[in-house]
MMTF fields as JSON, N, C-alpha, C and O atoms, coordinates in Angstrom:
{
  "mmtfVersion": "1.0.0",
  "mmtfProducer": "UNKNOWN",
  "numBonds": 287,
  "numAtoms": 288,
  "numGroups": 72,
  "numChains": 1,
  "numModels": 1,
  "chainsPerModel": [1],
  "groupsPerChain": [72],
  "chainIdList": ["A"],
  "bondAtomList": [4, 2, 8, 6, 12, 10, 16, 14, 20, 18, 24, 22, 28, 26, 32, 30, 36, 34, 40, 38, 44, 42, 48, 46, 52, 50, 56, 54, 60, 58, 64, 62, 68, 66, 72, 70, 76, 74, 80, 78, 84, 82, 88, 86, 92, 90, 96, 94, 100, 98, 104, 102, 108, 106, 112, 110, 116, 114, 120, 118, 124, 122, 128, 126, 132, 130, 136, 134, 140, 138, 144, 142, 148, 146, 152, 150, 156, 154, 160, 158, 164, 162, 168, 166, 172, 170, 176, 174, 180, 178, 184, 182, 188, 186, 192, 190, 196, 194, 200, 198, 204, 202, 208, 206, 212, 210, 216, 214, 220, 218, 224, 222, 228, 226, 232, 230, 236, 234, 240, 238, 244, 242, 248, 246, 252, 250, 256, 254, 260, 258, 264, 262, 268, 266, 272, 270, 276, 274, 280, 278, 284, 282],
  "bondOrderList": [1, 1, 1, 1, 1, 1, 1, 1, 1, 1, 1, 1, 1, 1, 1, 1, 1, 1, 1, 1, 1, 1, 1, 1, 1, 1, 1, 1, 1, 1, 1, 1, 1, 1, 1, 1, 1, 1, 1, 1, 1, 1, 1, 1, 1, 1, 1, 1, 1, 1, 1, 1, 1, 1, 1, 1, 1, 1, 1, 1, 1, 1, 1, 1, 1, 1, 1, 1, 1, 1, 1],
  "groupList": [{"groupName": "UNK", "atomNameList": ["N", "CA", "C", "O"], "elementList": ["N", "C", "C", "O"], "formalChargeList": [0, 0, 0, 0], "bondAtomList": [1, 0, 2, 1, 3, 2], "bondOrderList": [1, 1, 2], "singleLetterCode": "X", "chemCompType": "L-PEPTIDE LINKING"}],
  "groupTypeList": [0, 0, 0, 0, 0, 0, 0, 0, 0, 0, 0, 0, 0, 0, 0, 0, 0, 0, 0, 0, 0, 0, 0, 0, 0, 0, 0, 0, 0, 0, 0, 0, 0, 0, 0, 0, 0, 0, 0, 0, 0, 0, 0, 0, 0, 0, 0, 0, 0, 0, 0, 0, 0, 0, 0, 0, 0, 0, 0, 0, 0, 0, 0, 0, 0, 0, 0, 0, 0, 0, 0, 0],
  "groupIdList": [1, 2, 3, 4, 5, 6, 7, 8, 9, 10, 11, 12, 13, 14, 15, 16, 17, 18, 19, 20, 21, 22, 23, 24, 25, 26, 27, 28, 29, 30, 31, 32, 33, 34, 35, 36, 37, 38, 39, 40, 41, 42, 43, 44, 45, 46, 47, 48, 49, 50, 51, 52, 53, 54, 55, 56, 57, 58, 59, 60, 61, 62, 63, 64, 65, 66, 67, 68, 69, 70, 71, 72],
  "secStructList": [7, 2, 2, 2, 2, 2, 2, 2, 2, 2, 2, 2, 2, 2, 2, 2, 2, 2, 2, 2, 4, 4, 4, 7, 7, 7, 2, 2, 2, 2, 2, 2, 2, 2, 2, 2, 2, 2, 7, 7, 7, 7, 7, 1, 1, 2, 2, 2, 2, 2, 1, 7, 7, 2, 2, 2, 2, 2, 2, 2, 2, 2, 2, 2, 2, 2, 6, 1, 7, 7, 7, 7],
  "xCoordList": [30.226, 29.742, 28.22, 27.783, 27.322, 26.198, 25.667, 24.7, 26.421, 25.934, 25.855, 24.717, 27.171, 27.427, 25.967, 25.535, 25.377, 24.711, 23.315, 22.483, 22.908, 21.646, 22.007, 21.328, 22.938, 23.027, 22.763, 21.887, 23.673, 23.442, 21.765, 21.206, 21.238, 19.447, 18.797, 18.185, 19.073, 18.398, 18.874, 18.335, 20.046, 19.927, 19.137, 18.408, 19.33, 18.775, 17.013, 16.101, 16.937, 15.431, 15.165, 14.016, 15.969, 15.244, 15.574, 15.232, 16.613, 16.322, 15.213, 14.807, 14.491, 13.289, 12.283, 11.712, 11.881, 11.068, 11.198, 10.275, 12.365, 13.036, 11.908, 10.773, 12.688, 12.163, 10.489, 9.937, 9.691, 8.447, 7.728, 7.081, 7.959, 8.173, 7.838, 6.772, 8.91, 9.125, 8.162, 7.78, 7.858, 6.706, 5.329, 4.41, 5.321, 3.716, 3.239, 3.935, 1.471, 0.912, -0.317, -0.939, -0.667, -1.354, -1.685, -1.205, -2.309, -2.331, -2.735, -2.117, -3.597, -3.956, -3.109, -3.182, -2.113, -1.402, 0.25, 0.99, 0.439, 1.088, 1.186, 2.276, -0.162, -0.677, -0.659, 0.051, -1.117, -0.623, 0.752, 1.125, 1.266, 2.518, 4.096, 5.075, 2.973, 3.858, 3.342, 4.067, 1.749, 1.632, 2.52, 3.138, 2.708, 3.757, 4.967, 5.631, 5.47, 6.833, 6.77, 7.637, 5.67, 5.691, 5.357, 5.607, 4.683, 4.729, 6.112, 7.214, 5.753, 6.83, 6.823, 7.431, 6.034, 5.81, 4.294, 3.429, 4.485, 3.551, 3.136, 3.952, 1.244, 1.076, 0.721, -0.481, 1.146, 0.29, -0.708, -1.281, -0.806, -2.085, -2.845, -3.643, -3.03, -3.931, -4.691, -5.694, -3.818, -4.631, -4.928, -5.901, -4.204, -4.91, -6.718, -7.57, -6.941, -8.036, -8.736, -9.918, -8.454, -9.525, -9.373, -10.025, -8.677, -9.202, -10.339, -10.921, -10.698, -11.727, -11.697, -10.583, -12.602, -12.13, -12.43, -13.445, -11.484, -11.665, -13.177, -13.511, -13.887, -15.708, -16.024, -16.556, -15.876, -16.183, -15.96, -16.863, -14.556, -14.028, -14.676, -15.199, -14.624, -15.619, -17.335, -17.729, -17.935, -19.197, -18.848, -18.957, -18.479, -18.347, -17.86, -18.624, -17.107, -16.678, -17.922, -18.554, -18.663, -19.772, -20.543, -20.852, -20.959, -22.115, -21.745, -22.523, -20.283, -20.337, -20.027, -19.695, -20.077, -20.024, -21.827, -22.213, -22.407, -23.668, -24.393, -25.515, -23.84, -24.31, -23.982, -24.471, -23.247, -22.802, -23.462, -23.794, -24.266, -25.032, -24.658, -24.833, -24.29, -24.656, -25.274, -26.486, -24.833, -25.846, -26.08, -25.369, -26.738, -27.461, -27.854, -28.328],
  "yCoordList": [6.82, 7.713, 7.633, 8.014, 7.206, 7.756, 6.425, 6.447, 5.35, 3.912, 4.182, 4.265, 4.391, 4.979, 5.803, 5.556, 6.775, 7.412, 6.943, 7.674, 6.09, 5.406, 4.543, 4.827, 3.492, 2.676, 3.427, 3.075, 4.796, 5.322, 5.64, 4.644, 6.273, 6.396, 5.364, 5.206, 4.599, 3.368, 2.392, 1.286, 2.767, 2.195, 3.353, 2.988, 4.28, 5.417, 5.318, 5.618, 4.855, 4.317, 2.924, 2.705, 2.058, 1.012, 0.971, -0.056, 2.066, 2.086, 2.975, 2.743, 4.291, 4.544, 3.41, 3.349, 2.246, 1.484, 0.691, 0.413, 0.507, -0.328, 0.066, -0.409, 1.674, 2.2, 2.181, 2.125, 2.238, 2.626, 0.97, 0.752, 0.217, -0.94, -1.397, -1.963, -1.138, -1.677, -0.645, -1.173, 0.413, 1.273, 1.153, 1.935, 0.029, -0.076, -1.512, -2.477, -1.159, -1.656, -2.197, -2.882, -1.949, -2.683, -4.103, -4.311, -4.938, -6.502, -6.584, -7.396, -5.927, -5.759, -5.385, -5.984, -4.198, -3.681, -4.389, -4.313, -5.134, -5.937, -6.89, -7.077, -8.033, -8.927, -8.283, -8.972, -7.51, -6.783, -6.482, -6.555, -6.188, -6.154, -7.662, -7.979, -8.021, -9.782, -10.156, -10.98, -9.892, -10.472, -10.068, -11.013, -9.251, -8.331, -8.806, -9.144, -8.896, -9.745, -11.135, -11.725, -11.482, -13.377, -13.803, -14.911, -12.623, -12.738, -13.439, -12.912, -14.479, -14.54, -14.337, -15.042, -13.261, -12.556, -12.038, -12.414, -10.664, -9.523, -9.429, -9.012, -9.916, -9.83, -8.98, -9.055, -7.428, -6.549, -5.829, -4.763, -6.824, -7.162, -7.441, -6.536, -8.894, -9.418, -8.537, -8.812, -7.63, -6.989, -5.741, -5.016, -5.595, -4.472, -4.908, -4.027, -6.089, -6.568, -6.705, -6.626, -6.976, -7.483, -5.878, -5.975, -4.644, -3.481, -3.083, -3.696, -1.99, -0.866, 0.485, 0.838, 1.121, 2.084, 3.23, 3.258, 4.525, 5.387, 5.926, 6.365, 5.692, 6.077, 5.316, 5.85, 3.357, 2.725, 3.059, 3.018, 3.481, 4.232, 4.803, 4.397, 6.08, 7.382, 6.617, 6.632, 6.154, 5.839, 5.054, 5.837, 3.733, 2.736, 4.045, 4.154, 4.78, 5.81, 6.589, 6.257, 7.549, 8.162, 7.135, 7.443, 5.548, 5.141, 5.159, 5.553, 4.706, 4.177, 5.289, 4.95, 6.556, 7.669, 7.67, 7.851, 7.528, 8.169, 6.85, 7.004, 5.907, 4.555, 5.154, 4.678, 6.089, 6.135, 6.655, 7.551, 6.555, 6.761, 8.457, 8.506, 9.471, 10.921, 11.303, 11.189, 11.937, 12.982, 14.252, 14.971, 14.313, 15.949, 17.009, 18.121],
  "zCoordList": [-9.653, -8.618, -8.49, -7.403, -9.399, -9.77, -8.934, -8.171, -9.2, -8.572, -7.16, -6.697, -6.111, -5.177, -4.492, -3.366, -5.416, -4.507, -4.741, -4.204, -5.29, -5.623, -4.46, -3.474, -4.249, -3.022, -1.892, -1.101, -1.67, -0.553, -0.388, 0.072, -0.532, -1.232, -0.693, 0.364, -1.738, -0.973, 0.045, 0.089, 1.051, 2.082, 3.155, 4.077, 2.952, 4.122, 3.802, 4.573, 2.57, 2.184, 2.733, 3.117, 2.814, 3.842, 4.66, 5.245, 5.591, 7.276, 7.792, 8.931, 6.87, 6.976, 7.113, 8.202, 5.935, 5.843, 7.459, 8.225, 7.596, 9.099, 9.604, 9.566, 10.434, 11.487, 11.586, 12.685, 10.255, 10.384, 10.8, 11.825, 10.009, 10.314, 11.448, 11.69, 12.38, 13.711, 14.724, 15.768, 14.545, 14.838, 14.513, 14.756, 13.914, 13.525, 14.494, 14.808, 14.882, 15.763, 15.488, 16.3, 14.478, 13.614, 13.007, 11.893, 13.483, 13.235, 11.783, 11.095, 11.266, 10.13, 9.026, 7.953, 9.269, 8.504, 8.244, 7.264, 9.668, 9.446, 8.739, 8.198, 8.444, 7.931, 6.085, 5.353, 5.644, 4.809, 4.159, 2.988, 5.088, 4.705, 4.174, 3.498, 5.352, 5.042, 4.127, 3.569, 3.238, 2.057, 1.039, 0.55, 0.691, -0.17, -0.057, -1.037, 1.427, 1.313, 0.695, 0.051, 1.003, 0.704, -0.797, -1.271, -1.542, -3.02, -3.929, -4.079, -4.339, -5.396, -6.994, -7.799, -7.276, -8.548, -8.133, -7.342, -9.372, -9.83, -11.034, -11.856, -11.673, -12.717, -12.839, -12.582, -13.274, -13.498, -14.272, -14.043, -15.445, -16.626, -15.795, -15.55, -14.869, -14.295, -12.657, -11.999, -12.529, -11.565, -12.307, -12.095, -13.004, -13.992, -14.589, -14.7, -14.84, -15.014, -14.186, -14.52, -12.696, -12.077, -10.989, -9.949, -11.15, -10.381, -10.962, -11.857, -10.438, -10.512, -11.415, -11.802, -11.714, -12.501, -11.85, -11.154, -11.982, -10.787, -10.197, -9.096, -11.396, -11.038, -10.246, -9.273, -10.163, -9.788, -8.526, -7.691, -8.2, -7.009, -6.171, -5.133, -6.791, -6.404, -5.888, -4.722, -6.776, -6.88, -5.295, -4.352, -4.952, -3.818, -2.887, -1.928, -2.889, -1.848, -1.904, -0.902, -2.641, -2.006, -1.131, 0.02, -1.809, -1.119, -0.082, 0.787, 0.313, 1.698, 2.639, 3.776, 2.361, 3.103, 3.5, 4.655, 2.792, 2.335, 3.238, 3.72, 3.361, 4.482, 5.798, 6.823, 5.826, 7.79, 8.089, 7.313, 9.523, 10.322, 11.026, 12.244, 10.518, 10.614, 11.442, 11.256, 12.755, 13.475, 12.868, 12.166, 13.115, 12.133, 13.428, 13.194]
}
């Protein structure tokens, strides 16, 4: 039974993904998205190494707030 409703789940979970999918207009986000499909493996040590650390985050997110041109 338990199998049953995990299938069910995740088909009503990828006719969501469908629908949004086919609603998006985005050249960019598309392009994005086909990378992910076209992957044929995930190292996740190795992007674990080469991300950011959440300060690094924060820090690149203030500057580049702190770069936009603001009317006052």
């Amino acid at each position: 039974m338990l199998g049953k409703v995990c299938t069910m789940n995740m088909s009503a979970e990828k006719n969501e993904i469908i629908k949004w999918v086919q609603s998006l207009e985005n050249p960019v986000l598309i392009g994005e998205i086909n990378k992910i499909r076209k992957r044929t493996s995930f190292d996740f040590e190795k992007e674990w190494i080469e991300g950011i650390s959440i300060s690094e985050a924060r820090k690149k997110t203030s500057d580049f707030i702190k770069s936009l041109d603001w009317k006052k």
